[in-house]
C-alpha positions, 0 to 999 in steps of 0.5 A: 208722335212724340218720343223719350229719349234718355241721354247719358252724358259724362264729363267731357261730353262731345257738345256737337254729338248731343245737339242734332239728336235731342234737339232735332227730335222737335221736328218728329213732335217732341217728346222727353228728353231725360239728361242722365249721368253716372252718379246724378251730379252735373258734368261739364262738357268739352266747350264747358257748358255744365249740365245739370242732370235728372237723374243717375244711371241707378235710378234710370229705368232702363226700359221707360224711355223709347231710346237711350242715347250714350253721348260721346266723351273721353271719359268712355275711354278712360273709365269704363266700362260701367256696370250700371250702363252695362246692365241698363244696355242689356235689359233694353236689348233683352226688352227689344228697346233700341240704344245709340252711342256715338264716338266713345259711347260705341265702347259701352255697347261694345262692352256690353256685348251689343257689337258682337254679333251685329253691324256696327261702326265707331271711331274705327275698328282700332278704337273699338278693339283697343279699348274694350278687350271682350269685344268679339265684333270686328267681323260685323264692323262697318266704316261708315257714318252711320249704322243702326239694325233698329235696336242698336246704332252707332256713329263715329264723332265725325257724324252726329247729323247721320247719327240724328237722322238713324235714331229718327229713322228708328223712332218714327219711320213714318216720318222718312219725308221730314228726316230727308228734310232733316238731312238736306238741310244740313248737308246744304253746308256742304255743297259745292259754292 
């Protein structure tokens, strides 16, 4: 069944934490993929590729799409937290729609208030703490690639294929035998020669 997934994307967004998430959702049957940023102007990411988005944050429905995906950028670290990201957060929780950042994306659902009292991960428990002085998680924080309770998921920049595999997972878990293909795939990169 095909999913919408609305991704936000700010300048400097992390090239590799985007990809296996979006484009592997062909392998679940597709779906919308919706490119959002701040202000609905393009931002340009860390390999310079410029992307040209459908819409700003303001006009994003935060509950039409059956995910939001917060991509990774330094810009989460050097301007946030945002109110409109936060809200749009928030109104999905409350709706019981789920919402997935990955590396400094963490920091808006940590903002949020997202992390405080559920399982989660990031960059590390430091990053979180340090740049996001209402955070109340770290008794829940978890240093692992991956980890997602079905409404929230989070990932450290380092894993964006365990990142892809648990948005799919919380997508379409009746997809379990296509993800596992998904993940052995990828990992094949990294058997021993």
């Amino acid at each position: 069944m095909a999913k919408s997934i609305a991704a936000v994307f700010l300048d400097g967004w992390a090239d590799w934490e985007a990809g296996p998430a979006l484009a592997g959702r062909e392998w679940l049957g597709g779906g919308e993929t919706i490119a959002v940023t701040l202000d609905g102007k393009p931002v340009r990411s860390i390999g310079g590729l410029l992307l040209q988005p459908d819409q700003a944050i303001a006009d994003l429905d935060p509950t039409a799409a059956d995910m939001l995906v917060l991509v990774g950028s330094d810009g989460w670290a050097q301007q946030g937290p945002f109110a409109p990201v936060t809200a749009a957060l928030r109104a999905r929780a409350q709706a019981g729609k789920p919402s997935a950042g990955i590396c400094a994306g963490t920091l808006a659902l940590a903002a949020a208030g997202l992390l405080d009292d559920r399982s989660h991960t990031s960059n590390s428990l430091e990053f979180l703490a340090g740049h996001v002085p209402a955070y109340r998680g770290q008794a829940h924080y978890q240093d692992w690639p991956c980890v997602g309770d079905g409404l929230v998921i989070t990932a450290p920049g380092t894993a964006p294929i365990a990142f892809a595999a648990t948005i799919f997972r919380t997508l379409a878990p009746e997809q379990e035998e296509t993800i596992a293909e998904f993940e052995r795939l990828f990992a094949l990169e990294h058997r021993a020669a």
